[in-house]
N, C-alpha and C positions, 0 to 999 in steps of 0.2 A: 606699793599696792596699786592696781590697776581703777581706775574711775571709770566710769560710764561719760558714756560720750553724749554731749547736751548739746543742742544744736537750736542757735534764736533765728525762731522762724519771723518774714515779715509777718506784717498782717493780713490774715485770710479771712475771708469771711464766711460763716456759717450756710449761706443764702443767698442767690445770686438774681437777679429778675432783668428779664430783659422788655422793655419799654412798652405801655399798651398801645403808646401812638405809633409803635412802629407797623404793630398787628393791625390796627384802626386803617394807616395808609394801604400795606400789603392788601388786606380783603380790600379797600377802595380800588385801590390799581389793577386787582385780577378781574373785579366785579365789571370792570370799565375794556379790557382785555378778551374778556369772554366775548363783547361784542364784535370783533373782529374775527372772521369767519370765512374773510379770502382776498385776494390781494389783486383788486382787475385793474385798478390803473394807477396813476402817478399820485392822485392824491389818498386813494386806501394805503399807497405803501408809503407815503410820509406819515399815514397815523401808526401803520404798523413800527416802523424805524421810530418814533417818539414814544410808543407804548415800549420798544427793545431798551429806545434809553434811560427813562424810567424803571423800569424792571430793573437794570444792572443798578443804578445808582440806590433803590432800595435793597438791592442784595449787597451791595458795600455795605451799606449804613448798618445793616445787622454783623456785617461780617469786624465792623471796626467795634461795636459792642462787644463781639465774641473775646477778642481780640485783648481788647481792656480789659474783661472780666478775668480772662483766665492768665493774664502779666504775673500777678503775684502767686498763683498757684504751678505758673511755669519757673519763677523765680524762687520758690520751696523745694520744688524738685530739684531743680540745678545745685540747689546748698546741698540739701540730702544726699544727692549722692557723689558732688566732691567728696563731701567729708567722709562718707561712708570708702568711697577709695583712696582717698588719706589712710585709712584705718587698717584697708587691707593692702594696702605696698610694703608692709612686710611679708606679710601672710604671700604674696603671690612672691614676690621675690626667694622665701626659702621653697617653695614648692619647687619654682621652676630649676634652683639649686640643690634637692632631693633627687627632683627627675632626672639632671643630666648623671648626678653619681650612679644611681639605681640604673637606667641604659646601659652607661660604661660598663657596669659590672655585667648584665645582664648578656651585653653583645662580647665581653671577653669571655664568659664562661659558653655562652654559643659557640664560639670559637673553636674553645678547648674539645667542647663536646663533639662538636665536627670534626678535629683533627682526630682525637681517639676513635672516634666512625672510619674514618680512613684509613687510621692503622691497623686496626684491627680488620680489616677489610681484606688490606693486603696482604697484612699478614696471613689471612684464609685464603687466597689465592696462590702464594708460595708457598704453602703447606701442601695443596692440591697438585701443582705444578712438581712439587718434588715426589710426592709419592706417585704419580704417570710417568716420572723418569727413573725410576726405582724401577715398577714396574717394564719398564721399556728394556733396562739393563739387566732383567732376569729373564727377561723371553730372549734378549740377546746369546744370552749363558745356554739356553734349554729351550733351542727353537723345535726339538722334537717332540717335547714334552711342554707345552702352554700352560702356564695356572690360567686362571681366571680372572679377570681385570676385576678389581674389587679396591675402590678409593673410598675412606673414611671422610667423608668432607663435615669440614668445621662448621661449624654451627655460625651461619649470616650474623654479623656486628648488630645489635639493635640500633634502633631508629635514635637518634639523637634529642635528649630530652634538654627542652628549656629550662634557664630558671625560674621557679615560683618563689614569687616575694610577696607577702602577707599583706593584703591592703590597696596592693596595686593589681592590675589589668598589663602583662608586657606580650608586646606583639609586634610584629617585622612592618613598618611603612613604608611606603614610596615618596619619596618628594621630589622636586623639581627646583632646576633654575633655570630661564633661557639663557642662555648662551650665544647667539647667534637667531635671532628672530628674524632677519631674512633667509633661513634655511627650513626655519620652521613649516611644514606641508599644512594645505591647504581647509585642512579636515577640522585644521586645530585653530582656525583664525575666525573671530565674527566679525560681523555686518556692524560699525557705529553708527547707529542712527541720525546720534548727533553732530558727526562729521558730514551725513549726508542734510542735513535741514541747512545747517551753517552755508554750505557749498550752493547748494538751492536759493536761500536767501539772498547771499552776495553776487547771484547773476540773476536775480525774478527776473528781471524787464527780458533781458535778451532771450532767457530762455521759455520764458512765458508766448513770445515773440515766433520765436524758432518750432514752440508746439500747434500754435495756432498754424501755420504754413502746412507744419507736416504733424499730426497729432502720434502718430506711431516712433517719431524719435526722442531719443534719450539722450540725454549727455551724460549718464553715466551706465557704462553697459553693463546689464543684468539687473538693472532695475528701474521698474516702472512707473515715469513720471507722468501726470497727468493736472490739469488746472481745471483747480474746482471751484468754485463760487462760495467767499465764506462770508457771515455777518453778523458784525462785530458792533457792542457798543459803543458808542463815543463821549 
């Protein structure tokens, strides 16, 4: 007989709070922030750059809270749903073992259906063909006397019907494999952004270097590199 599947979760906790001294520094550090209002010389922008590093290090310190709080309820999900796919690796395995019978069958009786389309086809064809060469060999016999060209034509083969199986959806897909990816056309290939950042990084200087000289070139053609001013915590 089949059991229910019980799963020891760690310990969660009903109620989570996150620190009032961290809310107490947060309004202190914005209320102290708000006073800066523009940046005219070397010493407004070391207070700006000390209020930036503040700000990052109070948005850590909430973010390593977050962090803690939610470990053991990321660690309930991760058991949950091993176990819940322990549970179903049979369940997917006969599916995907159904499916390929049900296809087989599905694409040989397509098959069949298509060939009987065919023959039947031609066979309507050389029925046609024979009765205009009938008629040909009796105008030959009584070129003075013509009947009337009158062909009985067979009724078109119908449309090739699929199979229906109870439960399922069966329908014709496209799939792929490459084969040869340097033949592959142009249409079908994308832009890796992150081959292009990698490549940028492992030359900044030189080519940081090369755009200051000439701002309009690239080292990589068809796309445009430019150096921007960024600022960063530390």
């Amino acid at each position: 007989m089949s059991q229910a599947l019980t799963i020891l979760l760690p310990d969660v906790s009903g109620r989570v709070t996150i620190a009032a001294e961290w809310f107490e520094q947060r309004d202190a550090l914005l209320a102290g922030t708000a006073a800066i209002t523009a940046v005219a010389d070397a010493l407004s922008c070391d207070r700006a750059g000390e209020a930036i590093r503040r700000l990052a290090k109070a948005a850590k310190a909430l973010e390593d809270q977050r962090k803690q709080i939610t470990e053991p309820f990321l660690r309930a999900q991760k058991l949950i749903k091993a176990k819940a796919d322990e549970a179903l690796a049979p369940v997917g395995a006969e599916t995907v073992r159904l499916k390929v019978l049900v296809a087989a069958f599905a694409a040989e009786e397509g098959r069949r259906a298509e060939a009987a389309a065919w023959a039947a086809e031609a066979a309507r064809r050389l029925e046609i063909e024979r009765q205009l060469a009938q008629q040909q060999a009796e105008a030959d016999l009584f070129p003075d006397n013509p009947m009337p060209a009158e062909i009985m034509v067979p009724a078109a083969a119908p449309e090739p019907v699929r199979a229906k199986v109870e439960g399922v959806r069966i329908a014709e897909a496209l799939t792929f494999t490459v084969a040869a990816e340097a033949e592959v056309p142009r249409q079908f290939l994308a832009v890796d952004p992150t081959l292009i950042r990698r490549y940028l990084a492992e030359n900044r200087d030189r080519f940081i270097a090369a755009l200051k000289e000439s701002p309009d070139w690239t080292p990589i053609p068809g796309v445009v590199v430019k150096i921007e001013t960024k600022v960063a915590s530390r």
